[in-house]
N, C-alpha and C positions, 0 to 999 in steps of 0.2 A: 248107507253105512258110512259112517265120519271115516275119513283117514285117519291110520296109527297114529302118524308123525306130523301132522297138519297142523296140530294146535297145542299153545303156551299157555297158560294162564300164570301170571308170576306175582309170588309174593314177597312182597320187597324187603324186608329184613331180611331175608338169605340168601335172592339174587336178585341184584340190583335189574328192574328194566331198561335195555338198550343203554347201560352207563353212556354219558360222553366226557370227555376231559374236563368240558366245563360245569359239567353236570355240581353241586352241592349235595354233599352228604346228607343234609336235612332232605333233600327233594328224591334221593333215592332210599331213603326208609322210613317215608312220611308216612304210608300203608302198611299193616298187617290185616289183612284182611282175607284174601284168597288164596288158594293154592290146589291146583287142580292138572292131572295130565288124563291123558289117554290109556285107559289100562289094558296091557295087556293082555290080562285074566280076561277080561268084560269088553271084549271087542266092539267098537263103535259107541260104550258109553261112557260119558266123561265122569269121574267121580271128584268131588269138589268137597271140600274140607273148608269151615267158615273159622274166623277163630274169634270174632265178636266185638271187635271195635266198632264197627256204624252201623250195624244192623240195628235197630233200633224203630224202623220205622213202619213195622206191622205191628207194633203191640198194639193189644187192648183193643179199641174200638176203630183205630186209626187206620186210612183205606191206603191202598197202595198208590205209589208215584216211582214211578220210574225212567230217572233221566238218560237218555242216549246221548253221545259225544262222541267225537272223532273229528279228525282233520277231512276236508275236502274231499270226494271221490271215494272214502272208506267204506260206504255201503254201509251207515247209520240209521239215513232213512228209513232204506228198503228195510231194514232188520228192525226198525222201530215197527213203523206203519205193520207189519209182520204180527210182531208180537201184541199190538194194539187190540188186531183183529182174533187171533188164537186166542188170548183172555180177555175179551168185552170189555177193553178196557177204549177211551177217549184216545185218540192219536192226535196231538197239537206241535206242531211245528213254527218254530223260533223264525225261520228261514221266510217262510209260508208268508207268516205274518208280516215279516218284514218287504218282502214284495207283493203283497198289499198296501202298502204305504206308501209303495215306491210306484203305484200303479197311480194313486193318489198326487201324487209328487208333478204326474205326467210323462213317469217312463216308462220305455216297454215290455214290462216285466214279464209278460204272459210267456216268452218262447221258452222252450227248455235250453235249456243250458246258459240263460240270460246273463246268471250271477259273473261265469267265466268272458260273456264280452265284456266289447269295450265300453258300453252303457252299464253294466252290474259294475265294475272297476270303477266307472265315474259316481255311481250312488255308495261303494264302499270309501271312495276318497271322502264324499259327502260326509255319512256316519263317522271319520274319523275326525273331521270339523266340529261338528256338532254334534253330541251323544245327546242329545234328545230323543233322536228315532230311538237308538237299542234301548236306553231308559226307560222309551215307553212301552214297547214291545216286552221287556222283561217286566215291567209290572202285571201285565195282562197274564205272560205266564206264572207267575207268585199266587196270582188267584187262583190257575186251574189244580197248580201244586196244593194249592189250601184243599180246594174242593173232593181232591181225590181221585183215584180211580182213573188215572192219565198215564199215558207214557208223553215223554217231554221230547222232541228230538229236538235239543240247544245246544250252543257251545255254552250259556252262562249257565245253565241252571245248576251244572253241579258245584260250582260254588256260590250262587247267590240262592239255592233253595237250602232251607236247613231239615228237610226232610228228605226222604224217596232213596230208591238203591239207585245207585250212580255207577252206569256201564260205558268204560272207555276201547272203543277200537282203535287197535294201531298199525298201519300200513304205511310201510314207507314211500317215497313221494315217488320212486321209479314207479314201482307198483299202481299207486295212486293214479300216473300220468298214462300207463297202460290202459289202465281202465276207461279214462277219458276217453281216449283214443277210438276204443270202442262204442261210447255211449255217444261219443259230437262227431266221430270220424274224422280228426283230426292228427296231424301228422304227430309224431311222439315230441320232436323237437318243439314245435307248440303247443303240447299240452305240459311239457314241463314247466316251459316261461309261461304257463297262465296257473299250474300248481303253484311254483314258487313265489309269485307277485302275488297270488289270493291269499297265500297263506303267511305271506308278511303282512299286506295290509291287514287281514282279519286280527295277527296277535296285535298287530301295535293299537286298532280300535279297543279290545278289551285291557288291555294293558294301560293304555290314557284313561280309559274310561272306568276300569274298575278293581286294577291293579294286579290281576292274574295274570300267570302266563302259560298262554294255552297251548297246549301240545309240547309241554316242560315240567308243571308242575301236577301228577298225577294224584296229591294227597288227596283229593276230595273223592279219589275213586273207590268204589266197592269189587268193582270188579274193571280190569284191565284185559283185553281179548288178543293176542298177536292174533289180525286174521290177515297174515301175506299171502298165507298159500291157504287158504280157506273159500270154497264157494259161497254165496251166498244162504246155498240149501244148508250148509255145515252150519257158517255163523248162528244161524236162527236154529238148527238143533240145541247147539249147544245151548244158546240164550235162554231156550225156551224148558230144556232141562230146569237149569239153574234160578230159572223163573218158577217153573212148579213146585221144584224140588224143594227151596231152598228161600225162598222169598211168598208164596202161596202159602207154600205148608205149616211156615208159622202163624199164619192166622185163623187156623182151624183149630 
């Protein structure tokens, strides 16, 4: 059963997401799109209200594409690859692909948590040199977008695809480094110096390279997730509601 008070879904003409001082008006009511709480009445079901700006991308004959995004540590993946497998749908990974490249390159991409050492740091320094790799790696995902019937787990796709429901998770980086902590076993003090240097080099790559700024400007989103105090089991409820509900059932 979801928690009552566990989860936000915010729609941004009426409350801004997590404003910051330096936040731009344009970037806090670039969306109308969602709006959704925990009801009371309907315990553990989320009830979600569309109001029809970017949905657009089940009509007619057109197959679904669904981008996942989130900063570092947000549990994207796990909630992608999740919902790949619940609706038969293709799981392709941005990430994946680019540490296949990087295996190619001659680094040691295979261990978990690689991205976070100090050899994933020196192939992100790389990428920010050279946007060759993500260029190429984002064309490869354009085709699967074309093709259909994928979920994406990228930081680019939800603004360089111009199709698919586009889902943002947002956990902030104590949270995030928590998490770490448990996944590498890593002390909290080190995973926050390895959150906050991943997630400056990763904006300043997409930022030279294609002009967004990731984990700032949430326009391109369809749906935006506060999961801080959310398990993994919740996120993927909810998703997977909102995925049936809401995203499915316009194409029948």
């Amino acid at each position: 059963m979801l928690s009552m008070w566990a989860s936000r879904l915010w729609r941004f003409n009426s409350r801004p997401f997590r404003p910051q001082s330096n936040t731009s008006e344009q970037e806090k009511t670039a969306t109308n799109v969602w709006r959704a709480a925990l009801s009371l009445v309907h315990t553990g079901i989320v009830e979600a209200r569309y109001s029809g700006n970017h949905f657009d991308m089940t009509a007619g004959s057109q197959k679904v594409v669904i981008c996942m995004a989130g900063l570092t540590a947000c549990g994207k993946s796990t909630a992608a690859r999740r919902l790949a497998e619940k609706f038969r749908l293709k799981y392709v990974s941005g990430g994946t692909a680019l540490k296949e490249l990087a295996l190619k390159l001659g680094y040691k991409a295979k261990e978990r948590g690689w991205w976070e050492s100090a050899e994933g740091m020196r192939f992100l320094e790389q990428r920010i040199n050279d946007p060759r790799f993500d260029k190429q790696i984002d064309a490869e995902l354009l085709e699967h977008a074309a093709r259909g019937n994928v979920v994406l787990d990228s930081w680019t796709m939800p603004w360089l695809s111009k199709t698919g429901f586009k889902i943002w998770l947002e956990v902030s980086t104590v949270e995030r480094a928590r998490r770490l902590t448990q996944r590498d076993g890593i002390s909290m003090e080190e995973a926050m110096q390895i959150i906050k240097e991943k997630d400056s080099r990763t904006k300043q790559i997409y930022k030279r390279t294609y002009g967004f700024n990731l984990g700032e400007d949430y326009s391109p989103f369809d749906l935006v997730l506060d999961a801080e105090r959310l398990s993994s089991d919740e996120v993927f409820d909810i998703l997977s509601f909102v995925v049936e509900r809401l995203v499915l059932k316009q194409r029948r």
